[in-house]
MARKE-105872 format. One line per 8 residues: their letters; for each residue x, y, z of N, C-alpha, C, CB. Coordinates in Angstrom, 1 decimal. Glycine has a CB too. Example, Ala and Ser with C-alpha at 12.3 -4.5 7.8 and 13.67 -1.06 7.14 Angstrom:
2
as> 13.2:-5.7:7.8:12.3:-4.5:7.8:13.2:-3.3:7.8:11.3:-4.5:9.0  12.8:-2.2:7.1:13.7:-1.1:7.1:12.9:0.0:7.9:14.1:-0.6:5.7
This chain:
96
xxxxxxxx> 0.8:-1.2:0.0:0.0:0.0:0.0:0.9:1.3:0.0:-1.0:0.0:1.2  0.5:2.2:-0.7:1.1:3.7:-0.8:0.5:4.3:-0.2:1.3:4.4:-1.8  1.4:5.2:0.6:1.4:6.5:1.6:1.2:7.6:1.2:2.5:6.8:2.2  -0.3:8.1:1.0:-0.3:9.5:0.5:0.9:10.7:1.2:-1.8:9.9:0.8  0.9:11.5:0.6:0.9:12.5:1.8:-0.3:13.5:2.1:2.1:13.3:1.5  0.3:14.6:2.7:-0.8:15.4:3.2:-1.7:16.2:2.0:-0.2:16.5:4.2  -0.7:16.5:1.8:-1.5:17.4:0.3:-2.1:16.5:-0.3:-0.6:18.1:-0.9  -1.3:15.2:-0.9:-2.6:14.4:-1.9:-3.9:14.2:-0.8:-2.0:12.6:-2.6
xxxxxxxx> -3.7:13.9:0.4:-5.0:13.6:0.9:-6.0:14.4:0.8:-5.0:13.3:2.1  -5.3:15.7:1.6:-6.6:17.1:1.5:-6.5:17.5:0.2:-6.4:18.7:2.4  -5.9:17.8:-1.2:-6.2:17.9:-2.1:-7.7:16.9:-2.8:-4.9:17.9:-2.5  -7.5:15.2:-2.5:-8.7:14.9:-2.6:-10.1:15.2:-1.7:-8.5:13.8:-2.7  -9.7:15.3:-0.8:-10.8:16.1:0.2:-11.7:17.5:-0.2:-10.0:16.6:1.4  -10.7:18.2:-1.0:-10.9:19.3:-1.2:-11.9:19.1:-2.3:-9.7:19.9:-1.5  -11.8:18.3:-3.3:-12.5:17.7:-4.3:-13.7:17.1:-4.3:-11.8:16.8:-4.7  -13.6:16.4:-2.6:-15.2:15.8:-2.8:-15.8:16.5:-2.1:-15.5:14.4:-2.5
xxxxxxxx> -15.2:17.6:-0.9:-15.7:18.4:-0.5:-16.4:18.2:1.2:-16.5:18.6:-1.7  -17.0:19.1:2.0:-16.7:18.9:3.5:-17.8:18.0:3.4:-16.6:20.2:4.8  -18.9:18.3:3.2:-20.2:17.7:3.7:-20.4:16.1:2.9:-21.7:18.8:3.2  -19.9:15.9:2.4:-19.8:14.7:1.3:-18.2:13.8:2.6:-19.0:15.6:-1.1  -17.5:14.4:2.7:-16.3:13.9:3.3:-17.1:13.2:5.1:-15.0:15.6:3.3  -17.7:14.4:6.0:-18.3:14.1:7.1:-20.0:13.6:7.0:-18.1:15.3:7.8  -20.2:13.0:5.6:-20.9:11.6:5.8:-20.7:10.7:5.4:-21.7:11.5:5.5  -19.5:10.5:4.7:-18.9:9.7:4.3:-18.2:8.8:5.9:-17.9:10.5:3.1
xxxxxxxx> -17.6:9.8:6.7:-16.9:9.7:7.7:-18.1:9.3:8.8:-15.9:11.2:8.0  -19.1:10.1:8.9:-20.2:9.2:9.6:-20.8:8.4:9.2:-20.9:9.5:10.0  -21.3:7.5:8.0:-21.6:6.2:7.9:-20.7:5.2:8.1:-22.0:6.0:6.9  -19.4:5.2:7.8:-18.4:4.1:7.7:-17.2:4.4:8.1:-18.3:3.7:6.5  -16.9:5.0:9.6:-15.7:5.8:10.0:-14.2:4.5:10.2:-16.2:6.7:11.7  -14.8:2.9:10.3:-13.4:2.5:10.0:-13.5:1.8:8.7:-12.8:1.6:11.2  -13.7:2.2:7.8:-13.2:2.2:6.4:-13.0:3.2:5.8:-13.9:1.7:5.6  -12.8:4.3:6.6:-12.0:5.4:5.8:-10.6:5.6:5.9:-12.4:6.6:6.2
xxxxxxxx> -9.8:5.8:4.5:-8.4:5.7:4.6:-7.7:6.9:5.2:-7.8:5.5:3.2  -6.9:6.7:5.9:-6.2:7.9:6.6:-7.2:8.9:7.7:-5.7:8.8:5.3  -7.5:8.0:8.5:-8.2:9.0:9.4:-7.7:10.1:9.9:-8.5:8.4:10.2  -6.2:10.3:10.2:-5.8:11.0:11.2:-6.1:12.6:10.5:-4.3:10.5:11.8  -5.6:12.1:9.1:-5.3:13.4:7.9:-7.0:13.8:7.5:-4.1:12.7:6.1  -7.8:13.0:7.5:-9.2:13.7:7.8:-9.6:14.2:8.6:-10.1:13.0:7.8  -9.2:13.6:9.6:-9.4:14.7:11.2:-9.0:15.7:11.1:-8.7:14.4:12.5  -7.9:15.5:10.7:-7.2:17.3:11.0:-7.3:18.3:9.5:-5.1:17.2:11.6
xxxxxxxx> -7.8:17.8:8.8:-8.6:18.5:7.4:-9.7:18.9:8.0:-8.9:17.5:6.2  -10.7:18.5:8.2:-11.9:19.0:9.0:-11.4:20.0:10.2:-12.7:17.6:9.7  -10.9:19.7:11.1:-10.6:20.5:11.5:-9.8:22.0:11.6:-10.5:20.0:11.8  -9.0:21.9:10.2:-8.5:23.2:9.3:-9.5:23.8:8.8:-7.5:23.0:8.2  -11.0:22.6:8.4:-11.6:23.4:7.5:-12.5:24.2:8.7:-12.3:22.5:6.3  -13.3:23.6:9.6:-13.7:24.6:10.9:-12.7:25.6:11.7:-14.2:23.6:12.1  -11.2:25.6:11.8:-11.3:26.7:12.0:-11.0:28.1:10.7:-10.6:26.7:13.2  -11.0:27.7:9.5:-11.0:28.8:8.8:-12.6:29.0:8.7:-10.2:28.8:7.4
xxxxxxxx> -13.6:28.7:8.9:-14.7:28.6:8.6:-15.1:29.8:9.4:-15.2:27.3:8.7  -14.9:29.2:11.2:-15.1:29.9:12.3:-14.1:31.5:11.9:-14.5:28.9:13.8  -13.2:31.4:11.0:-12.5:32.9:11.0:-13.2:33.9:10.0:-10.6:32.9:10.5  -13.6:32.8:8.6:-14.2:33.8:8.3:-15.6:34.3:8.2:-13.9:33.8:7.6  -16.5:33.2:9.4:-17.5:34.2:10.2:-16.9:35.1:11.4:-18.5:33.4:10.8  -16.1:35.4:12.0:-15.7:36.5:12.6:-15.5:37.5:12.1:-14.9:36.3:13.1  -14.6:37.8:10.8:-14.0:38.5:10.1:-15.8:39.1:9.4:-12.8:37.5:9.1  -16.6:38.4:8.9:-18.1:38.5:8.3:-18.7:39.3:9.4:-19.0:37.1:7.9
xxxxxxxx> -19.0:39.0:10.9:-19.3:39.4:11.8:-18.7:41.2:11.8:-18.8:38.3:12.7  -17.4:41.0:11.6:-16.7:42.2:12.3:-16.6:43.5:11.0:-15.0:41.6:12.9  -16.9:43.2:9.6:-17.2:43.9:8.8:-18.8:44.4:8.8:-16.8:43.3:7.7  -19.3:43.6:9.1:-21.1:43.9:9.4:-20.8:44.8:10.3:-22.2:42.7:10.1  -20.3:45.0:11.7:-20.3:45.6:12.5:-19.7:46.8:12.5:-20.0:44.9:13.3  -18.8:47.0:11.3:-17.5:48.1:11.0:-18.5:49.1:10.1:-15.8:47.3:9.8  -19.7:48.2:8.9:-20.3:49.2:7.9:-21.3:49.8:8.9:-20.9:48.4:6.5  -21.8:49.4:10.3:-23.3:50.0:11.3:-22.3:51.2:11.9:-24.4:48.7:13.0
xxxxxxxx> -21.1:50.7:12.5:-20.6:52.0:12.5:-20.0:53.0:11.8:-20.0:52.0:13.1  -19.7:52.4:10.6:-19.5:53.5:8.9:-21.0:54.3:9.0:-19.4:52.2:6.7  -21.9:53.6:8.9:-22.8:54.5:8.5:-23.3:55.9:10.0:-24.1:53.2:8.0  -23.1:55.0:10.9:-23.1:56.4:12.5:-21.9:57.4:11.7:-22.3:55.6:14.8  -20.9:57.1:11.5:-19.8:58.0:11.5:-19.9:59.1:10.3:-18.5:57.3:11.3  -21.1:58.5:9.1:-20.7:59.0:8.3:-22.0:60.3:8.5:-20.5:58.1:7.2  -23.6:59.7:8.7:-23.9:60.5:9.0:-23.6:62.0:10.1:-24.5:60.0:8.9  -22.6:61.2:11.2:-22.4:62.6:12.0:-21.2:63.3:11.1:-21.9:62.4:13.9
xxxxxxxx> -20.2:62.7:10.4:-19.9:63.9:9.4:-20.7:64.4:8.8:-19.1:63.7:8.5  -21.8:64.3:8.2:-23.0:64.9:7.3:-23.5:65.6:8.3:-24.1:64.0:6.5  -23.9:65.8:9.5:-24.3:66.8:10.6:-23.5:67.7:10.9:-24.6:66.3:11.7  -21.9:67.4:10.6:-20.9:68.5:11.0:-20.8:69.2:9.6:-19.3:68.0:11.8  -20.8:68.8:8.7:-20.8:69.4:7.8:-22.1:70.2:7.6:-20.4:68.5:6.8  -23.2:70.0:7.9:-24.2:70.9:7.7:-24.0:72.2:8.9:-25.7:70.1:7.8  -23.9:71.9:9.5:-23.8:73.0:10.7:-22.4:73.9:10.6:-23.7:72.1:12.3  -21.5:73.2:9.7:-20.8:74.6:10.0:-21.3:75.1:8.3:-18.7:74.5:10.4
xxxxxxxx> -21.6:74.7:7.5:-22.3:75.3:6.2:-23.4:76.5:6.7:-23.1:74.1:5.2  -24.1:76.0:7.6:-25.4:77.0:8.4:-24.5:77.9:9.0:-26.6:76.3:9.7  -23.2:77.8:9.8:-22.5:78.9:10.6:-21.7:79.7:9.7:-21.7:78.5:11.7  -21.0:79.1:9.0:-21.0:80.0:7.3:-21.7:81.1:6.9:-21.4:79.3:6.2  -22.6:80.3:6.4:-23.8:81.4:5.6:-24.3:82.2:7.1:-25.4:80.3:4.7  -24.7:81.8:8.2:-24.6:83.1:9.0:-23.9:84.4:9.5:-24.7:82.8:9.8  -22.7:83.3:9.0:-21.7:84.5:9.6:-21.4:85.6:7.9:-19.5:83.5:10.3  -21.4:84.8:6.8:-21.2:85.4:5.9:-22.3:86.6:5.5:-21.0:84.4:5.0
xxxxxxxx> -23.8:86.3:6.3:-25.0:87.1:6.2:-24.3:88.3:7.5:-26.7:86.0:6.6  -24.0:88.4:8.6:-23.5:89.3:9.7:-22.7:89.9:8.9:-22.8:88.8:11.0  -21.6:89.2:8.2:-20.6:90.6:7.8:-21.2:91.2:7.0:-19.2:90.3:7.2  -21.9:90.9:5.9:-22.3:91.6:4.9:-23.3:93.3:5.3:-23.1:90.3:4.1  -23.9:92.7:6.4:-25.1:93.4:7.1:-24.3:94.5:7.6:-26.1:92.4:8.4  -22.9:94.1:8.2:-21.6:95.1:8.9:-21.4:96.0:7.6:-19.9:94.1:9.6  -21.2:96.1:7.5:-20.3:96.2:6.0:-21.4:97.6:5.2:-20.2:94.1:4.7  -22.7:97.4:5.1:-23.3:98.7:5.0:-23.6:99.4:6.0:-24.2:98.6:4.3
């Protein structure tokens, strides 16, 4: 018998894919070849999985505060446009 290595193993993994792989692995867990390198394939594949719902999580959370930040720039920006044109209306009023 030949010894995969790691890559050929998860490279075929990769191929048939997680949910196909963990029922494959739960109907018939000792007739699967190379268990240990399945284990820990599944388990590479949960924690990038778990990172990039964090990462999904933490952009959701970055655009609710984009949008607070952006409207209070749009509030500072109106208010000094209104203190502008007030002040630009006082001088003018000085001035005759």
């Amino acid at each position: 018998m030949v010894r995969k290595t790691r890559e050929q193993v998860w490279r075929e993994l990769d191929s048939i894919g997680e949910d196909e792989v963990r029922r494959r692995l739960a109907s018939k867990p000792t007739e699967v070849e190379e268990p240990g390198l399945i284990h820990e394939w599944l388990e590479q594949r949960d924690r990038v999985n778990s990172a990039l719902a964090d990462t999904s999580r933490e952009i959701a959370e970055r655009k609710k505060g984009l949008s607070k930040n952006v409207k209070r720039a749009i509030g500072s920006a109106a208010l000094i446009g209104v203190a502008a044109v007030a002040l630009g209306f006082l001088l003018a009023r000085r001035k005759r």
